[in-house]
KOLMAR-113361 format. One record per residue: x, y, z of N, C-alpha, C in turn. Coordinates in steps of 0.05 Angstrom, whole numbers, padded with zeros to 5 digits, always signed. Example, Ala and Ser with C-alpha at 12.3 -4.5 7.8 and 13.67 -1.06 7.14 Angstrom:
+00264-00114+00156+00246-00090+00156+00264-00066+00156/+00257-00045+00142+00273-00021+00143+00258+00001+00157/
# end
This chain:
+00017-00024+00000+00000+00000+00000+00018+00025+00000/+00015+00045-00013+00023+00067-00018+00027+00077+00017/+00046+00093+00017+00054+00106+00043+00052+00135+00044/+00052+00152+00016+00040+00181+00011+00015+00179+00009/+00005+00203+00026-00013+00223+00026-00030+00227+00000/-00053+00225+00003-00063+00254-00021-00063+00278-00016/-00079+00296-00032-00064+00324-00025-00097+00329-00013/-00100+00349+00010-00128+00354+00023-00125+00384+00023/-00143+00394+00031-00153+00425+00033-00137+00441+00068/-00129+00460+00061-00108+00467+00077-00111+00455+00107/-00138+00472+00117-00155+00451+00144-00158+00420+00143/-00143+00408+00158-00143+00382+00160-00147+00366+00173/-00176+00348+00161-00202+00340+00178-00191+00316+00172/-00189+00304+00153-00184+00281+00136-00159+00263+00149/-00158+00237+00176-00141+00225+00180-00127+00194+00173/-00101+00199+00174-00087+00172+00169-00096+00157+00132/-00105+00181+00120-00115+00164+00083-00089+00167+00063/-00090+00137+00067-00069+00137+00053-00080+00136+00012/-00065+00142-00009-00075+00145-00029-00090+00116-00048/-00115+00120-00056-00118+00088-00071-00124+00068-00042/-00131+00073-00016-00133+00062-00003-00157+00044-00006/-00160+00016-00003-00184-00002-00014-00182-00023+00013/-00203-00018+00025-00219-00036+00047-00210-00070+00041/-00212-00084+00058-00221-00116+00045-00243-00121+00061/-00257-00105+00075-00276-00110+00077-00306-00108+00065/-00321-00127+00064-00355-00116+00042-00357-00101+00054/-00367-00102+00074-00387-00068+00082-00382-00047+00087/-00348-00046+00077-00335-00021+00081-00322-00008+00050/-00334-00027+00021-00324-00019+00003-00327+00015-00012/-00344+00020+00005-00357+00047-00010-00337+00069+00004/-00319+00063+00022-00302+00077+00038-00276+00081+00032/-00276+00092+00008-00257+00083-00012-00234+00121+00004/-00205+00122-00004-00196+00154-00003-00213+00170-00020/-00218+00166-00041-00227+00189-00064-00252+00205-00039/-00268+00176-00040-00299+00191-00030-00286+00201-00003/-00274+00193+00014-00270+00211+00044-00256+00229+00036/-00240+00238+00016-00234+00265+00009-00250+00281-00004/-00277+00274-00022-00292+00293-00025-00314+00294+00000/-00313+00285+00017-00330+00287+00042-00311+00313+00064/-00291+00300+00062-00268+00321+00079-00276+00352+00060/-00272+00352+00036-00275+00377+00026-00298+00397+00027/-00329+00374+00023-00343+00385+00029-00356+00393+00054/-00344+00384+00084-00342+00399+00109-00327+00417+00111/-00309+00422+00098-00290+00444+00099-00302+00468+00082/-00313+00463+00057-00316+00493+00039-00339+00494+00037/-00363+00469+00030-00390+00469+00027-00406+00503+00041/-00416+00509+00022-00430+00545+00032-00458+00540+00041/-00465+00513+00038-00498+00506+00054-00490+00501+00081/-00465+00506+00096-00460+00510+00122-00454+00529+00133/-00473+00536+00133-00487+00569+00138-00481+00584+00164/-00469+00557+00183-00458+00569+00210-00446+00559+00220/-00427+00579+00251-00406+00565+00256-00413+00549+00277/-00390+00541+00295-00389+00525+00315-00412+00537+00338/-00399+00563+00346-00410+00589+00367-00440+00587+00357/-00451+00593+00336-00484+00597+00331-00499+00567+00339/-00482+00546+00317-00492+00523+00333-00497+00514+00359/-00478+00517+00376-00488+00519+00402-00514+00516+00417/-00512+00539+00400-00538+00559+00417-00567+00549+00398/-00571+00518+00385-00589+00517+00374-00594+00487+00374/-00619+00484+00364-00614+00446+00376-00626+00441+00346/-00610+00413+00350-00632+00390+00330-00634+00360+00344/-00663+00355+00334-00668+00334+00334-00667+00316+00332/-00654+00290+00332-00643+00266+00323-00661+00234+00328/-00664+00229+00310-00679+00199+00311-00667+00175+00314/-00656+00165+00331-00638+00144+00334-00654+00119+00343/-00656+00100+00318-00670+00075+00319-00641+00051+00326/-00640+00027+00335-00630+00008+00358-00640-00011+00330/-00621-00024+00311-00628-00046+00308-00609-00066+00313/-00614-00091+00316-00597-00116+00330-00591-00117+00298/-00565-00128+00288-00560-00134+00258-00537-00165+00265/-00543-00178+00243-00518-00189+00238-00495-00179+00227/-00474-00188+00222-00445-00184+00216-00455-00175+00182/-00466-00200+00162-00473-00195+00148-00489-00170+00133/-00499-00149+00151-00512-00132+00138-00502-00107+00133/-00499-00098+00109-00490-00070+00103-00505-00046+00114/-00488-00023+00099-00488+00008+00112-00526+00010+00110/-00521+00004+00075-00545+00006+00061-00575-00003+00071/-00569-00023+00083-00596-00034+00090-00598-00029+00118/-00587-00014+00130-00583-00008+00156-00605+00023+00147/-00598+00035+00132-00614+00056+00122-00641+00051+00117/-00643+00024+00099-00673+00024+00095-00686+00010+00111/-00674+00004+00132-00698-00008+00146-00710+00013+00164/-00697+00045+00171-00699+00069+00174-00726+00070+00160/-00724+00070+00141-00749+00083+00130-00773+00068+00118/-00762+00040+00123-00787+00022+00113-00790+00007+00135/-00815+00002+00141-00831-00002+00167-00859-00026+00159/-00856-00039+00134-00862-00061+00127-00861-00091+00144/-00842-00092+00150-00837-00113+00162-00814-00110+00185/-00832-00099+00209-00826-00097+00233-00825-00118+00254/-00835-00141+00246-00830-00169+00254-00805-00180+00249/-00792-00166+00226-00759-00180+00229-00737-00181+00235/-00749-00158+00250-00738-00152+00265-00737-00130+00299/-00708-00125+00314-00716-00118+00343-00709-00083+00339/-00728-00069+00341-00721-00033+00344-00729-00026+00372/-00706-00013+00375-00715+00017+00396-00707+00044+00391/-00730+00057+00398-00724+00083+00387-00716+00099+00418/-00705+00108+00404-00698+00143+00428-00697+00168+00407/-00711+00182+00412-00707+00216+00400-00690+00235+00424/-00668+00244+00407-00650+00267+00426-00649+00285+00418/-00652+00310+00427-00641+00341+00432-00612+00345+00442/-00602+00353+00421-00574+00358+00429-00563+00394+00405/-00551+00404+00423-00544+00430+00410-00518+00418+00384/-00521+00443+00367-00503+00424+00338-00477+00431+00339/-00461+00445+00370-00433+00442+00369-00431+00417+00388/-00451+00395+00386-00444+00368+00401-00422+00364+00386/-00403+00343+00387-00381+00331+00378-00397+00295+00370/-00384+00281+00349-00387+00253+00346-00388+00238+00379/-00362+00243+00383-00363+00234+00412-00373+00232+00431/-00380+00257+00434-00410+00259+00455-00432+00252+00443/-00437+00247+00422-00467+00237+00409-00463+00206+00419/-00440+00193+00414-00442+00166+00417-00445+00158+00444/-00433+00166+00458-00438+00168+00485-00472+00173+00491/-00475+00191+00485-00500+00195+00490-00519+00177+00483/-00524+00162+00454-00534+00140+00448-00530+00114+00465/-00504+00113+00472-00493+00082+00491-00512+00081+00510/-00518+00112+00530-00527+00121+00548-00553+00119+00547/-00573+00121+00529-00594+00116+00519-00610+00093+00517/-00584+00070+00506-00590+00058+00502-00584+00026+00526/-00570+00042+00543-00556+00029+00563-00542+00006+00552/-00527+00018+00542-00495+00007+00531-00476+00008+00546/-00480+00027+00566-00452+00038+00585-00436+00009+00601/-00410+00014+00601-00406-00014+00621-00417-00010+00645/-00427-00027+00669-00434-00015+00695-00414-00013+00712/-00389-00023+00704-00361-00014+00722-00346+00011+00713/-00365+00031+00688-00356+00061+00691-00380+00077+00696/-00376+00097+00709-00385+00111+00714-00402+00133+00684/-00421+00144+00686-00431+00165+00666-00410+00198+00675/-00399+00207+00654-00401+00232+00660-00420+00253+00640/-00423+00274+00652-00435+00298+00637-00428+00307+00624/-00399+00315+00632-00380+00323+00603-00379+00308+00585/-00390+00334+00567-00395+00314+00535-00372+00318+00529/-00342+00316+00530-00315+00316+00523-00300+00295+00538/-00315+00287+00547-00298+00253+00572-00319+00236+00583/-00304+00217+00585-00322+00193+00595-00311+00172+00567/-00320+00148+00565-00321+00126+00550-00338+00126+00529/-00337+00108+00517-00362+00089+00491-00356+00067+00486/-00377+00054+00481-00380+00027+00478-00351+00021+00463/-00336-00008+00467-00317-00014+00446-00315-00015+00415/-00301-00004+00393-00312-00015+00374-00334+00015+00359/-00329+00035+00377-00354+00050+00371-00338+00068+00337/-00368+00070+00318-00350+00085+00289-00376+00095+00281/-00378+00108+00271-00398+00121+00242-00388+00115+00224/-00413+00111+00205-00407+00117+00175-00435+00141+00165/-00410+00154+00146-00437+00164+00125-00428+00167+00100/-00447+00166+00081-00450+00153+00048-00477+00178+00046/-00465+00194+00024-00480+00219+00006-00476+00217-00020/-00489+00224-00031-00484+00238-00062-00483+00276-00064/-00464+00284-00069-00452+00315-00075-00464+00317-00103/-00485+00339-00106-00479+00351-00137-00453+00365-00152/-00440+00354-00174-00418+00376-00181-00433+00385-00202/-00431+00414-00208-00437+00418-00237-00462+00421-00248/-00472+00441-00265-00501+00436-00277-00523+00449-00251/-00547+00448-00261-00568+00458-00240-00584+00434-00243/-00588+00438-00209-00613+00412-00212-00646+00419-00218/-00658+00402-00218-00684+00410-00226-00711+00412-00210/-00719+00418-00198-00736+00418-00179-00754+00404-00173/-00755+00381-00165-00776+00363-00165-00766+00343-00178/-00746+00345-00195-00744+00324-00212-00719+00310-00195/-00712+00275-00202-00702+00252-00192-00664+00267-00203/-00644+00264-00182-00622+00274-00193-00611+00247-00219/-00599+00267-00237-00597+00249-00254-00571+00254-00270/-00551+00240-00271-00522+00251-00280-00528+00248-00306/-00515+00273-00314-00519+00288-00338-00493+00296-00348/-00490+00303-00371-00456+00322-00381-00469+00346-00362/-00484+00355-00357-00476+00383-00339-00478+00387-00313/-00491+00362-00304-00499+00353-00279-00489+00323-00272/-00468+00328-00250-00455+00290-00242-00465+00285-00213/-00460+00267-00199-00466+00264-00172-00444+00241-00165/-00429+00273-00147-00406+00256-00138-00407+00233-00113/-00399+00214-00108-00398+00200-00081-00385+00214-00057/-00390+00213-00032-00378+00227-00012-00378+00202+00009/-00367+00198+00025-00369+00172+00043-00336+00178+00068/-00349+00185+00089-00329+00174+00116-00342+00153+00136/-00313+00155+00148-00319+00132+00170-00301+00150+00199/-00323+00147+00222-00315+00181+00231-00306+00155+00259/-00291+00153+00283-00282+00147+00302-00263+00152+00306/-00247+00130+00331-00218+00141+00336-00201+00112+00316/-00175+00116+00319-00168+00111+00297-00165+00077+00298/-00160+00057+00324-00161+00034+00337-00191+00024+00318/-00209+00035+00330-00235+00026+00329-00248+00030+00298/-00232+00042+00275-00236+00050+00254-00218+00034+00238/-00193+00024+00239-00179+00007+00226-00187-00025+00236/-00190-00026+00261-00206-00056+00258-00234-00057+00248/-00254-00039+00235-00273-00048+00228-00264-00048+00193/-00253-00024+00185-00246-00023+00153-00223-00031+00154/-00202-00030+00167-00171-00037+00155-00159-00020+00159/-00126-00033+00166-00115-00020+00167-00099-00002+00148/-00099+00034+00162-00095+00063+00131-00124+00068+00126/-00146+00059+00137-00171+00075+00134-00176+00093+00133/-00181+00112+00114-00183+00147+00122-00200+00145+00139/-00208+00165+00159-00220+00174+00179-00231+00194+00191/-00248+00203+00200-00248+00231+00215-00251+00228+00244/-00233+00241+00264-00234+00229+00294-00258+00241+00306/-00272+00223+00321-00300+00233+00337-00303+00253+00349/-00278+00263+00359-00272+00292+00364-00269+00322+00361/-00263+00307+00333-00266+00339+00323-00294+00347+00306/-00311+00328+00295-00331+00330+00272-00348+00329+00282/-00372+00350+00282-00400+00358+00294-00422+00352+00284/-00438+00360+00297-00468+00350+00294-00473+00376+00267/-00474+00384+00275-00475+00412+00251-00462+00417+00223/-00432+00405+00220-00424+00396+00203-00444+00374+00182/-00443+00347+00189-00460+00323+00173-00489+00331+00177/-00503+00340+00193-00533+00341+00197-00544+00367+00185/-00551+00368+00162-00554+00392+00140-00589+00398+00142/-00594+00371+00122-00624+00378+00120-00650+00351+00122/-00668+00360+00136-00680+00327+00144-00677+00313+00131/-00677+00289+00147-00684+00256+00128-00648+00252+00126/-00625+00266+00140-00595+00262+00136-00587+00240+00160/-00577+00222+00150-00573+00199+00167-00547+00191+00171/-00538+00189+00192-00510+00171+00200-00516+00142+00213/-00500+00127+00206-00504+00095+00219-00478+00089+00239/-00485+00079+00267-00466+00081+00276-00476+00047+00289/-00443+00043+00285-00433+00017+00303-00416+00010+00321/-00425-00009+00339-00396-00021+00356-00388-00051+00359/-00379-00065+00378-00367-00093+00377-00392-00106+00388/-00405-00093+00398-00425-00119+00412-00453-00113+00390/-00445-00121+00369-00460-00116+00351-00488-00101+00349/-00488-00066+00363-00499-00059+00367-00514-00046+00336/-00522-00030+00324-00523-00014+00293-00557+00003+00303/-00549+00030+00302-00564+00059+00303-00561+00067+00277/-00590+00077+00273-00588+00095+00245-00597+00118+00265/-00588+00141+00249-00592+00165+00265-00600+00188+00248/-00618+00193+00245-00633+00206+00227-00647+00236+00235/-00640+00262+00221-00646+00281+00233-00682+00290+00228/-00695+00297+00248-00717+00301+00252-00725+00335+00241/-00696+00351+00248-00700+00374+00252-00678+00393+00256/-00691+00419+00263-00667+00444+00268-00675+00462+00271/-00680+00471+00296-00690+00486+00311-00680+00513+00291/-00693+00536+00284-00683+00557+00263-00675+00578+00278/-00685+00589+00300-00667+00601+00325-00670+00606+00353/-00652+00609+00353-00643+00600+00384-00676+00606+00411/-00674+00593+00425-00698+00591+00443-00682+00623+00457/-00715+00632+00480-00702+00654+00491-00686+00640+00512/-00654+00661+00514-00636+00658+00531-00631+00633+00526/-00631+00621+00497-00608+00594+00488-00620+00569+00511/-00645+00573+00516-00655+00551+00547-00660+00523+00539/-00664+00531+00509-00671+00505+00491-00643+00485+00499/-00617+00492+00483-00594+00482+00480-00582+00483+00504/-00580+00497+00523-00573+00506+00545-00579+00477+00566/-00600+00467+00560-00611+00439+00580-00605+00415+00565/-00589+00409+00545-00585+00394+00526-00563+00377+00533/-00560+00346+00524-00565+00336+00514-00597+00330+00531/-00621+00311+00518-00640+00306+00528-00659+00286+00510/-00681+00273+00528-00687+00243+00507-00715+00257+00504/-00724+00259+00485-00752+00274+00483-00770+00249+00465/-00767+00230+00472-00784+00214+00446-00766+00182+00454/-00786+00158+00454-00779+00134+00456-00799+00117+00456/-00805+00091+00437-00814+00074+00439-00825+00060+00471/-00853+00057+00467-00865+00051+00497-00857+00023+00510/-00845+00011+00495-00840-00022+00506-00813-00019+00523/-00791-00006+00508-00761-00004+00528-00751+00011+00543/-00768+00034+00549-00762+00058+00556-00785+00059+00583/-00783+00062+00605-00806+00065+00625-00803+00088+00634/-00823+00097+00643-00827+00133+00656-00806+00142+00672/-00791+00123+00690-00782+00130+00715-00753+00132+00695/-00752+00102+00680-00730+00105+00667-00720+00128+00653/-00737+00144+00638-00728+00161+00621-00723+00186+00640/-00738+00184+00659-00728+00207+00670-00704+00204+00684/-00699+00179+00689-00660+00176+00695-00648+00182+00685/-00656+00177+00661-00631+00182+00631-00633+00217+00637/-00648+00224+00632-00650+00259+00629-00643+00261+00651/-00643+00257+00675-00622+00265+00696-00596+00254+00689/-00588+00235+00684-00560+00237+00677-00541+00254+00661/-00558+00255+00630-00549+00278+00615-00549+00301+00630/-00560+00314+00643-00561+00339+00661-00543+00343+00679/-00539+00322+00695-00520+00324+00717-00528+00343+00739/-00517+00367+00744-00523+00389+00757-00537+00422+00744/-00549+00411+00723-00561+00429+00716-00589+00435+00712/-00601+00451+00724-00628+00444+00715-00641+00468+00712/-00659+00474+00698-00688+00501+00693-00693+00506+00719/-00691+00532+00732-00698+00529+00750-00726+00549+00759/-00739+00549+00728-00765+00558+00724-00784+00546+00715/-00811+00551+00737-00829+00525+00729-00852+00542+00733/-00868+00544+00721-00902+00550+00725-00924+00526+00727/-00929+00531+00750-00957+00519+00761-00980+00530+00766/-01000+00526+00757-01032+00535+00765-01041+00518+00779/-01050+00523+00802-01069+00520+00815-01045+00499+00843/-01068+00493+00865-01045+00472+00876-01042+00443+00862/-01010+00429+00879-01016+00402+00867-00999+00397+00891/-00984+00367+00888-00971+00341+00899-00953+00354+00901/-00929+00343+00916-00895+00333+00914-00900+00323+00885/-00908+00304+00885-00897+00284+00867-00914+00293+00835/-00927+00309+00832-00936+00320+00815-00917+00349+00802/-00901+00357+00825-00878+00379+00818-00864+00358+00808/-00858+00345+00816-00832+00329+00813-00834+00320+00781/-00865+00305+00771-00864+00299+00748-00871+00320+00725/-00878+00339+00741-00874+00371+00715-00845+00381+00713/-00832+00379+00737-00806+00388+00726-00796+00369+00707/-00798+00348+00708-00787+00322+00695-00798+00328+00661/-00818+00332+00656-00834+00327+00640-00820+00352+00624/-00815+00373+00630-00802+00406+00605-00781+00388+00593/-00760+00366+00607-00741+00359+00593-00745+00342+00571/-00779+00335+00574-00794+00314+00551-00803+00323+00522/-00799+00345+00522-00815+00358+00498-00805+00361+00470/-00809+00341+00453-00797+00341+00425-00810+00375+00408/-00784+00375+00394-00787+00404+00375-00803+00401+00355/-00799+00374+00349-00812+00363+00319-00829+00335+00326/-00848+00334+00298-00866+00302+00299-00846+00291+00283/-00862+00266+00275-00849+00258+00259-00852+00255+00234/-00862+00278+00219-00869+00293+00202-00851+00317+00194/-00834+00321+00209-00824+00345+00216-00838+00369+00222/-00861+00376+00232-00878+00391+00237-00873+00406+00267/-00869+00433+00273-00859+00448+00293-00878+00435+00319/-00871+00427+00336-00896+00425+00366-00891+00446+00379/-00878+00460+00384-00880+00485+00395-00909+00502+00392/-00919+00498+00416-00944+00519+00408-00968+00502+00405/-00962+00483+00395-00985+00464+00386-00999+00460+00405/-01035+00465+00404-01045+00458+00428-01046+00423+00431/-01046+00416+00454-01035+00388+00464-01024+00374+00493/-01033+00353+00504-01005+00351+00522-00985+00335+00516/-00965+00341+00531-00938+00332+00532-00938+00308+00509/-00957+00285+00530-00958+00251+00524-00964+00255+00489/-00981+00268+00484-00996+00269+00450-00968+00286+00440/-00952+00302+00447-00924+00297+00427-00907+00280+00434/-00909+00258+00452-00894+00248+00449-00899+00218+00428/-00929+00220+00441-00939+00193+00423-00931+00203+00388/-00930+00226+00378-00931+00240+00351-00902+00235+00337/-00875+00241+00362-00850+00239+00359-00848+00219+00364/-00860+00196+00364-00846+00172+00365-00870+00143+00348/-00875+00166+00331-00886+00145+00305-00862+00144+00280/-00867+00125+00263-00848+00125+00248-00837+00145+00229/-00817+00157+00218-00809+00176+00212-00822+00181+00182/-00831+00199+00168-00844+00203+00140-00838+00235+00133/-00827+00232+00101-00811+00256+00098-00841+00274+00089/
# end
């Protein structure tokens, strides 16, 4: 295997790709250098990334993260459509969790946060809050697989279709640390480290999906719901974030989820609540609990903000199957 470099864009996102680099693995063939250098390029220059790190912050999106059990055998690809095809739900095991997380999260802290969700964590480590430390499951990687327009205008409504004036380039990384990314593709895998590449970067415009895996053959499709367009007053939205606003009624129990949302929280909490009229202890207790429940979006992508409703009826809404 070649030992030079290709040449990348001055900022350098793009790790360990060596040139002509070719997987021997199937489900890693689409993970070729070319495509993780036009993926590297287009996080770096793409002008539909309209903002920086600092604005993201201060703004959340939505994330759909479905739990399917897979064998070894199954690719990126079908890891995708079973995302969106809901045909035959008997063949398999889903759990859903919907999260709120502001879009200068990092990969790293997303995975974490999923493990956490999904109670992946080992029980001989501890959770931390800092979304910059703590663990993830062994084995933990993303992938994502796009098509880039070069060239030509597209047509509105119409199916993209490579043309002499219109091509559709491939784009494809494989985002972890570098251990856990050469044992799943090989070793000289290009890469992007979990560290540095954000939620805001890859998560553009609904229906944009990352698939993530680890060793105990876990496989999440993670699919964006949404994007909050600006910031809540006093940033309170992102400010209480990460948070599980949406989950399947069979694996997820009341008391449970509200663990999870105390863990993501740690020591922080709203410390504004409106109540009418009198109530319980334990009725404060499940209204404070309950602000951290509130999805932004259905699953329609449709704003709930405002929507007359309670809580339970967005949540039953955000946790039907996803439809663009």
């Amino acid at each position: 295997m070649p030992s030079h470099s290709v040449s990348y864009p001055a900022s350098l996102m793009l790790k360990e790709a060596t040139e002509n680099f070719q997987t021997t693995h199937e489900n890693y063939a689409a993970f070729t250098t070319t495509a993780a250098n036009n993926l590297n390029t287009f996080i770096e220059t793409d002008v539909r990334i309209r903002i920086d790190a600092t604005t993201a912050h201060k703004r959340c999106w939505q994330l759909r993260c479905m739990s399917i059990e897979a064998g070894d055998n199954q690719n990126h690809n079908d890891a995708k459509k079973k995302e969106y095809h809901h045909d035959h739900e008997e063949e398999r095991e889903e759990r859903l969790r919907v999260l709120i997380v502001n879009g200068a999260t990092t990969i790293f802290a997303l995975t974490k946060f999923i493990a956490e969700a999904f109670g992946w964590r080992s029980a001989a480590k501890a959770y931390d809050p800092q979304p910059s430390k703590g663990t993830v499951p062994p084995g933990s990687h993303w992938t994502v697989e796009r098509k880039v327009q070069v060239g030509g205008e597209e047509e509105e409504g119409e199916e993209e279709v490579a043309t002499e004036e219109t091509e559709m380039a491939t784009m494809a990384g494989i985002i972890g640390a570098q251990k856990s990314v050469h044992k799943a593709a090989g070793r000289g895998a290009p890469f992007f480290h979990e560290k540095k590449i954000k939620v805001f970067q890859l998560f553009h415009n609904r229906g944009d999906v990352l698939v993530y895996r680890c060793d105990d053959n876990h496989l999440v499709t993670v699919i964006l719901d949404g994007v909050e367009r600006t910031p809540s007053y006093g940033n309170r939205n992102a400010r209480f974030t990460p948070k599980c606003v949406g989950a399947d009624t069979i694996s997820l129990s009341k008391n449970a989820w509200t663990h999870l949302n105390n863990q993501f929280l740690g020591n922080r909490r709203d410390s504004t609540l409106l109540v009418l009229g009198p109530c319980t202890q334990r009725e404060l207790e499940d209204a404070a609990a309950n602000r951290y429940k509130i999805p932004l979006f259905d699953n329609r992508g449709n704003v709930l903000e405002g929507v007359p409703g309670s809580i339970a009826e967005m949540q039953r809404l955000v946790a039907l199957p996803f439809l663009d």
